[in-house]
C-alpha positions in Angstrom: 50.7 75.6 19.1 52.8 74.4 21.9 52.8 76.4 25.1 56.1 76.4 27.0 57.5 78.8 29.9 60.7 79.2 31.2 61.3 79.7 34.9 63.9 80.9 37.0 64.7 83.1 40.0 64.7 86.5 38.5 63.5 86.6 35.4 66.7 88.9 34.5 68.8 86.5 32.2 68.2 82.8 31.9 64.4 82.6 31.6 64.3 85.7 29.2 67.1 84.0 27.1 65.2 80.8 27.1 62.3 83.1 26.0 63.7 85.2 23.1 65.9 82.0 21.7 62.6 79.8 21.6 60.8 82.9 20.0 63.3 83.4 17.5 64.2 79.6 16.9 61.0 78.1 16.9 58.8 80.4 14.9 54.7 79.9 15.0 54.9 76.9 16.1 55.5 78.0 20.1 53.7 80.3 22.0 56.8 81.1 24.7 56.9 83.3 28.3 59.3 83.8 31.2 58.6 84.1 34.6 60.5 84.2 38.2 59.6 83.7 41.8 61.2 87.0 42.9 61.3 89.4 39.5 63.5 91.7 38.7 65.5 93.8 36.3 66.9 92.5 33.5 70.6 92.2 33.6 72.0 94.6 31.1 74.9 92.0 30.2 72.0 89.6 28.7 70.8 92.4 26.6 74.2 92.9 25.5 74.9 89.2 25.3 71.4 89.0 23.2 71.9 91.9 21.1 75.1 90.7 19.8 73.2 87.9 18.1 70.6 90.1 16.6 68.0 89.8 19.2 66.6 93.2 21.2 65.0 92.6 24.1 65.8 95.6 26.2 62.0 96.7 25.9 61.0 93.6 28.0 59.8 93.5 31.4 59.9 90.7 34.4 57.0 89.2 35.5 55.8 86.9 38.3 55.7 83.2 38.3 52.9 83.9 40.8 50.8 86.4 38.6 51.0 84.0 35.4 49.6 81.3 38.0 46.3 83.3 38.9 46.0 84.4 35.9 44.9 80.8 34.8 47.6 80.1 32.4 48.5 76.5 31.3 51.8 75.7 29.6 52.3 72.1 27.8 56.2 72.6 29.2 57.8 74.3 31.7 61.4 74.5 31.6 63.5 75.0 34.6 66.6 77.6 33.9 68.0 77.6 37.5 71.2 76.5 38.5 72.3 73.2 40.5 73.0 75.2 42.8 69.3 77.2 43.2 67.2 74.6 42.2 65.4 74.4 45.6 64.9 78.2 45.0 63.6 77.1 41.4 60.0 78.3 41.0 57.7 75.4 40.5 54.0 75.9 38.1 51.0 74.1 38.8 49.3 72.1 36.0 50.0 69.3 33.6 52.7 70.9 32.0 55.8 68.5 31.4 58.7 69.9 33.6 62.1 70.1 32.3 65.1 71.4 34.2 68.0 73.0 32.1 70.3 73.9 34.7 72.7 77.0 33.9 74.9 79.3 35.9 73.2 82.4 37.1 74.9 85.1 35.2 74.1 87.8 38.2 77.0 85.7 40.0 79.8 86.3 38.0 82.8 88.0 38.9 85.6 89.6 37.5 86.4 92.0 35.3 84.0 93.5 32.4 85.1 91.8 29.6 85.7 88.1 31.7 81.8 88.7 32.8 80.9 89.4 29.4 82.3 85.9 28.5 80.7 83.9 30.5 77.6 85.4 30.0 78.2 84.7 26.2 79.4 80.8 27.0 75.0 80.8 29.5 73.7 82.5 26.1 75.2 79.9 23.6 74.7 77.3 26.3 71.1 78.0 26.4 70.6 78.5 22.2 71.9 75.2 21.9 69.5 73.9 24.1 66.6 75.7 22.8 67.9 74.2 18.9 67.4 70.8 20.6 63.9 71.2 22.3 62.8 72.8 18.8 64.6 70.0 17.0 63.3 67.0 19.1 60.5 68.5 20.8 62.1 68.1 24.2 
């Protein structure tokens, strides 16, 4: 079983997508967390965004990059989520895992109205399940 954990800022959107597209795309084969450097809720437009494509994950929690590290925990990947633009912020894991960085907007930054937030947040979502079909597909 390949271990992989997704990282970001948060933990509020990008990571937990990574997380619930990885569990639902990639079956037994992965054993998949999310973590962030500075947890926090998770953004309600995700679980919207999510829900809409038949996956629930408004009973999840954040959780520390920091606690999953003391805890002992090895990953065989660690994938990046953060933007260009916070990828000094980006949390980084110790161990051998390969690291990956996926860079996609932070969906906590959007502006506009309802719907035209909604929209973007769908464009990360599909953005992101795309990605996840390819790292299932090619193992990378």
């Amino acid at each position: 079983m390949t271990r992989v954990l997704f990282i970001c800022i948060h933990n509020s959107a990008r990571s937990q997508m990574g997380e619930a597209y990885l569990k639902n795309l990639g079956g037994s084969a992965f054993e998949v967390e999310s973590a962030g450097i500075e947890p926090g809720k998770l953004n309600p437009r995700v679980v919207k965004a999510l829900r809409e494509d038949g996956i629930d994950i408004s009973t999840k929690s954040t959780q520390s990059v920091f606690d999953l590290a003391a805890s002992g925990r090895s990953f065989d990947f660690i994938i990046a989520v953060c933007s260009k633009e916070a990828a000094e912020r980006c949390p980084i894991f110790p161990g051998k895992g390969v690291r990956l960085h996926w860079p996609f907007p932070d969906p906590s930054t959007f502006t506009g109205s309802d719907d035209e937030i909604m929209a973007h947040v769908r464009e990360v979502r599909d953005a992101i399940k795309e990605r996840v079909r390819e790292f299932v597909r090619d193992g990378r």
